[in-house]
N, C-alpha and C positions, 0 to 999 in steps of 0.2 A: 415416554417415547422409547419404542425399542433400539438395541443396538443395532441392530441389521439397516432399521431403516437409515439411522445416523449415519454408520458407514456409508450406507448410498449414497444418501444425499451428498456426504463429504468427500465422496468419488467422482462424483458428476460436478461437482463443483470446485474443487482441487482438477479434475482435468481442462476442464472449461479455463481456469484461470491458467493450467499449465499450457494448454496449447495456445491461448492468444498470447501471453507472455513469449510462449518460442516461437511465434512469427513475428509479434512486434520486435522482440530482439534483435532477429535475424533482419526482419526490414531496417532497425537504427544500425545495424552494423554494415548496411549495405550502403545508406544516406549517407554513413559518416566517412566513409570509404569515397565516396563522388560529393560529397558537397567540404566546405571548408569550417573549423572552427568556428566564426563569423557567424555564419549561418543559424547553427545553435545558438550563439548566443543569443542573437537578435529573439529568437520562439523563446528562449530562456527568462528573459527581457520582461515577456509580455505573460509568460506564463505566473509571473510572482501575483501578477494583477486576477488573471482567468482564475488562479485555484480558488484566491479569496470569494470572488464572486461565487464561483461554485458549490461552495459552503452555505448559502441562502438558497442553492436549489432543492434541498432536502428540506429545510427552516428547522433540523430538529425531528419533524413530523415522519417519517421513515421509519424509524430507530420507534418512535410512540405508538405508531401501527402495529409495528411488531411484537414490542412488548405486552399494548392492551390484549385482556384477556377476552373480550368480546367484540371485537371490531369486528363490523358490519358493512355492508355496501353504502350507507349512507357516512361514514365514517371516510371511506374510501373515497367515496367523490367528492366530499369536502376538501379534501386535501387537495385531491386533484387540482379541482379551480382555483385554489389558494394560490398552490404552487405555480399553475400556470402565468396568473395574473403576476408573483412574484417575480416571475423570470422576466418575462415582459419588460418589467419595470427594469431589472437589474441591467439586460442588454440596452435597452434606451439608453442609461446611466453610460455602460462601456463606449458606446457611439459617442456622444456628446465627450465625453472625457479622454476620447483617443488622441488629440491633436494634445494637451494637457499632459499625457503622460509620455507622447513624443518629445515633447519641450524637455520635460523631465532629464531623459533621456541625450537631451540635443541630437534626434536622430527622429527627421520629420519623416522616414520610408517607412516608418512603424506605424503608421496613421490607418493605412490601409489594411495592413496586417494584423490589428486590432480590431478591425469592424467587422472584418471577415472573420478571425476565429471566434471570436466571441460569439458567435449564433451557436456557438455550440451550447452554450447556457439556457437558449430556446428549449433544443431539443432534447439538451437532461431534463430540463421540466415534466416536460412529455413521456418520458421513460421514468425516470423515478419512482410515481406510484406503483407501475407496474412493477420496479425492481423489490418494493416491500412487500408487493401479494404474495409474488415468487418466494420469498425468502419466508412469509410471515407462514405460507401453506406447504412449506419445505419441497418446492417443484422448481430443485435446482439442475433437473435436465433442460428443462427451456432457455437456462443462461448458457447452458454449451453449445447449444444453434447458433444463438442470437449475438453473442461473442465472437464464436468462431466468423460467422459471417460477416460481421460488418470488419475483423481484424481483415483477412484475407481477402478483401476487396480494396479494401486501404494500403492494405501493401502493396497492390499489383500498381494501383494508384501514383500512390506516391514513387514506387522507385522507375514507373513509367515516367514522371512528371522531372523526376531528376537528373537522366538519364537524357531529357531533350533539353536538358537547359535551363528548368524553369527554380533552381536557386533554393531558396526560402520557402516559396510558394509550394515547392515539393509534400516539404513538412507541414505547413497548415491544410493543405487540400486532404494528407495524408490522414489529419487530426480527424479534422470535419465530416470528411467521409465514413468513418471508423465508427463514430458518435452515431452518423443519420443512418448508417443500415444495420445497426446492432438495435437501435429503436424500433427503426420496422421491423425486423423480423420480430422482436418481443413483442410489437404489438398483435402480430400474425399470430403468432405461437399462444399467446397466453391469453384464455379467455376473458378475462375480465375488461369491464369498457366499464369507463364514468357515467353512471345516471343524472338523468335531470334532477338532481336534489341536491340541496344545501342546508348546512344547521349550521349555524356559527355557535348554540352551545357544543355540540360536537366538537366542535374546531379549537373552541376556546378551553376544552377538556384533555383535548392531545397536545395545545398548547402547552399546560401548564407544566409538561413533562417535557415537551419539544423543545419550546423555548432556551430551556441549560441545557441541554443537548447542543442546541445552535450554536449559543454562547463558548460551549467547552469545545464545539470544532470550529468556531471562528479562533477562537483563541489558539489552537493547535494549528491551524492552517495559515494564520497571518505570521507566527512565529517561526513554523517548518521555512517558509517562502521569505521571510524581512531578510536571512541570510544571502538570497540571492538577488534583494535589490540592493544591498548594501555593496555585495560585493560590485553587481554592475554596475551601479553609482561611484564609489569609491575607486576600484581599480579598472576592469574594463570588459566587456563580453566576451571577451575570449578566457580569461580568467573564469569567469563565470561557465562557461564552454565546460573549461577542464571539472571544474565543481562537479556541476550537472552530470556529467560521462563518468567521472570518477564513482558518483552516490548512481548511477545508472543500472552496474553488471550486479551490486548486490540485492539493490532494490528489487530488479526483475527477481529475484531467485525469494528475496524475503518475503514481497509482497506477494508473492503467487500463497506461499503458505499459510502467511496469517489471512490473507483475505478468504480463505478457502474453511480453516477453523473458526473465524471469525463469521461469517456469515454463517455455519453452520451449528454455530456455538449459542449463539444470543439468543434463533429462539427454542434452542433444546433448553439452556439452563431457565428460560422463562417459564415454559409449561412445567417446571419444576420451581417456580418461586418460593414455594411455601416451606421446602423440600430442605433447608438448612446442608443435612450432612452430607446430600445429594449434588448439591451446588458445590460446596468444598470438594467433595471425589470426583466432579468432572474438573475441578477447576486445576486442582494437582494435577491431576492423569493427562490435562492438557499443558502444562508446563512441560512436565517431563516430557511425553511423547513428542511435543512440536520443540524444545529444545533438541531433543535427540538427532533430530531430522534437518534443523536447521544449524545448530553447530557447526558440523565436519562439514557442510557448504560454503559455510562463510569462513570457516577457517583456510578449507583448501583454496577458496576463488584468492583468500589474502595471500597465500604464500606462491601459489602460481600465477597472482598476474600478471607481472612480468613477460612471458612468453604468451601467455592469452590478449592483451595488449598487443604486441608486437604480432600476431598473427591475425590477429584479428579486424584490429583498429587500425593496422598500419604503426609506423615509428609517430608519426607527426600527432598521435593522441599520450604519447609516454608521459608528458606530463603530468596527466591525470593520476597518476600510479599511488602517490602517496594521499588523495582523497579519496581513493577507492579503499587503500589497506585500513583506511582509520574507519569508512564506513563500515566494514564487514564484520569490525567487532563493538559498533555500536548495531547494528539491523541482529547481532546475535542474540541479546537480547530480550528483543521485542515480543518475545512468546510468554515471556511476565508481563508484558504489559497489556497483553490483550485479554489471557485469561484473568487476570485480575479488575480491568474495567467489564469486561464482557460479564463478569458476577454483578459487580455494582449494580448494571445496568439492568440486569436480569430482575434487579430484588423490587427494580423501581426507584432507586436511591438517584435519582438524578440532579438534585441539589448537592448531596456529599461528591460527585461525579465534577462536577462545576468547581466546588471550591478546591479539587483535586490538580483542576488543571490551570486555573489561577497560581495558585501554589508553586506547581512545576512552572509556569510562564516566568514569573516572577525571578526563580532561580536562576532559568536557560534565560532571560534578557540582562539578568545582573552576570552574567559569565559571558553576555556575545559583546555587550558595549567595553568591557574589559578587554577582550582582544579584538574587536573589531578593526581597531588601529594598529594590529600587527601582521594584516595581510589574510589570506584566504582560509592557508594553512592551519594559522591560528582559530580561525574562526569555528574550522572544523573540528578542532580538538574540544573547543569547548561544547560542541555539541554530545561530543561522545561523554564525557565529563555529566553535560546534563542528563544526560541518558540513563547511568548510572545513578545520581541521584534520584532522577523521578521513578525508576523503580523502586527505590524503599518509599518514597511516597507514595505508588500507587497501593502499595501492598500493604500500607499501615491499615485502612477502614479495614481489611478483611481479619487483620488479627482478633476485632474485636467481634465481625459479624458472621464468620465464618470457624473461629480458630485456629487461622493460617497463618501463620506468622510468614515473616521474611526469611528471617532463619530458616525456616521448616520449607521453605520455596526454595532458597541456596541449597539446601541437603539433597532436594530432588534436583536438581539443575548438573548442580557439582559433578557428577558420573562422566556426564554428557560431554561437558566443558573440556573438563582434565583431557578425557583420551580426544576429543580434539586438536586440542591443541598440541598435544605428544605426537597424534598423526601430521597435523602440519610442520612438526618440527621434522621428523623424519622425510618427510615430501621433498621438503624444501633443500637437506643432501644432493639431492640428484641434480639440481643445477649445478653441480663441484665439479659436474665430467665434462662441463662446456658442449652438451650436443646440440644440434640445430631444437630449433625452439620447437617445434612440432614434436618428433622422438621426446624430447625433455618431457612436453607435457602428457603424453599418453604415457611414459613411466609412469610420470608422477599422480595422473589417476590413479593409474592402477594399483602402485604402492599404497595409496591413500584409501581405496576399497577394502584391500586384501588388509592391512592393518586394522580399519575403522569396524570392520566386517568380523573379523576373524576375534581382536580382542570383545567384541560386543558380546559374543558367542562363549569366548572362554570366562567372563568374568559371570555371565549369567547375568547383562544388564535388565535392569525390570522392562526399561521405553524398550529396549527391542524383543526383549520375549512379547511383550503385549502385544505389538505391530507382527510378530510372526503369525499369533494365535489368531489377530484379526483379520490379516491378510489369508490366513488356511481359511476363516471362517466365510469372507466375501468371496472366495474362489468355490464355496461349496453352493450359494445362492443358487 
């Protein structure tokens, strides 16, 4: 696959996830400004429950579409009716079980707000196939429509629905709606529609690669979320509030980037399976490059947010502050962990991919039941701690099947890291002069640019010479 087309695809699809991230941003910044802590918590609440569920809207079979090298329309609509019938069942399940996990809770308002968000599990069924055609035929302009529009209807939505009073109900209407016209418009936009056919060898053949797939994101997905029934359960929704908001501002910033190399990633290193040394040189050149990029973001968002908080959220979210500085240098990261499953996954390895994330569970639950009993704070420390560990875990299979070591990942990483963290240290001066928090924080960009910018350039770092050469090269398209 050529590089030209790569870059597109990973421009259309890094904007697409840029611009729905800075409306949904700007709408949770708006919500959290008129609606009260409480409020999250309650969506927070019920969200530990939706993601698990949402994890059986793929079954696995997404991710196996993608990767088979000959998937066909019969292929496709197997999945389809699979999926749909899955969901089906999984929302029935949410229904019945809503008054159950109100109990849970002791908080019988949630009954309602459980039935209602959860359709959203219908109509990712619905969307799903279509999200792996897009991705499997690399036509990730259709996700910058179909995104953008369902995000920016949801926000007029929701900070309408806020704004007259309607609480809670703001943010699920806000959910829901987001979901139901980002599906339409993909189904508008993309041609492919399910045929009347079905094979269940087909099905029981994407299965047998799906299935640990499923497995290794239910596992990640019940684990990511136990943090936030624990803490609702144990201490109280607003605690839980602060969590959520804290792991919020860097999530939006992380997940806009790996989502963007990650879907763009899986199936370039696929049509290159066979390709060994070719898999290892995208697999580096994405470490570094997406380290490079996401670094000095998560460094700066930790040491300005204080004033970004305070300007932003309001005083009454400062709480949040110390789960946000611990998130931003666990989400930093995360660019080892995607290029090195995104290889596994590529090769077909999806059994070693399973016992990868078993491995890491095992870890990250022997470190959250240890402080679970010392509060929230705690809790989040050991997530960073696990973070840390399951990247030497992830990157152990590839020393053998790629010759990458961990080592040889730290060497490329390292560049990035250091003069991050040296800019954030520098940044973080300018709150010494006491100015109003606005002036504070557009110094402190701009010091943080002109440092992170200027040393990239004098030391001749490789991630940013390469981003120059690519960026000269998609500007000549």
């Amino acid at each position: 696959m050529k590089t030209q087309s790569v870059l597109k695809n990973f421009f259309w699809r890094f904007a697409e996830r840029s611009g729905a991230q800075l409306v949904t941003f700007v709408v949770s910044i708006v919500l959290a400004r008129i609606l009260i802590p409480e409020d999250y918590g309650q969506i927070a609440l019920i969200t530990v429950f939706t993601s698990i569920m949402q994890v059986f809207v793929d079954s696995g079979l997404g991710t196996a579409l993608i990767q088979k090298k000959d998937a066909t329309d019969l292929d496709f609509s197997s999945v389809f009716f699979f999926n749909l019938i899955v969901c089906l069942i999984l929302y029935i399940l949410m229904y019945l079980c809503a008054p159950l996990i109100a109990e849970f809770y002791k908080d019988s308002s949630l009954v309602p707000i459980i039935r209602i968000l959860s359709l959203t599990i219908i109509i990712s069924g619905v969307k799903g196939i279509q999200q792996a055609y897009v991705a499997r035929f690399m036509l990730f302009k259709r996700f910058f429509f179909s995104t953008l529009g369902g995000t920016v209807f949801s926000a007029f939505l929701g900070i309408g629905m806020a704004y007259a009073g309607f609480g809670v109900w703001a943010i699920v209407f806000q959910q829901l709606s987001n979901t139901t016209i980002d599906t339409l418009i993909l189904w508008l936009t993309v041609k492919w529609r399910p045929k009347k056919m079905f094979s269940w060898k087909r099905l029981k053949g994407l299965l047998s690669f799906g299935w640990k797939m499923l497995i290794s994101s239910l596992l990640d997905t019940t684990y990511t979320n136990i943090r936030g029934l624990i803490i609702g359960k144990m201490y109280s929704p607003i605690d839980l509030a602060y969590y959520n908001q804290g792991e919020k501002f860097p999530s939006v910033i992380a997940s806009n980037i790996n989502t963007s190399i990650d879907s763009v990633l899986l199936p370039t290193m696929s049509s290159a399976q066979d390709n060994r040394a070719r898999i290892k040189a995208m697999t580096s050149r994405s470490i570094k490059t997406s380290t490079y990029i996401m670094a000095p973001l998560m460094m700066g968002l930790a040491f300005c947010s204080e004033p970004i908080v305070h300007l932003i959220l309001t005083d009454k979210w400062l709480p949040c502050l110390p789960f946000l500085r611990v998130f931003c240098v666990t989400y930093m990261f995360y660019p080892i962990h995607t290029a090195n499953l995104n290889a596994i996954k590529a090769m077909g390895r999806s059994d070693l991919f399973l016992k990868l994330e078993i491995l890491k569970k095992i870890v990250g639950m022997g470190l959250l039941i240890a402080t679970m009993w010392f509060g929230a704070m705690a809790m989040t420390y050991s997530l960073l701690i696990s973070c840390v560990l399951s990247q030497i875990i992830n990157s152990w299979p590839n020393k053998k099947l790629l010759n990458y070591s961990y080592k040889e990942q730290l060497r490329d990483i390292l560049p990035s890291i250091t003069l991050s963290i040296f800019m954030g240290l520098i940044v973080s001066l300018v709150s010494i002069f006491h100015l109003p928090s606005l002036i504070t924080l557009i110094m402190q960009i701009a010091v943080g640019i002109i440092i992170y910018i200027g040393a990239s350039k004098v030391l001749r770092l490789d991630a940013y010479e390469y981003l120059i050469s690519m960026i000269g090269s998609l500007l000549k398209v």
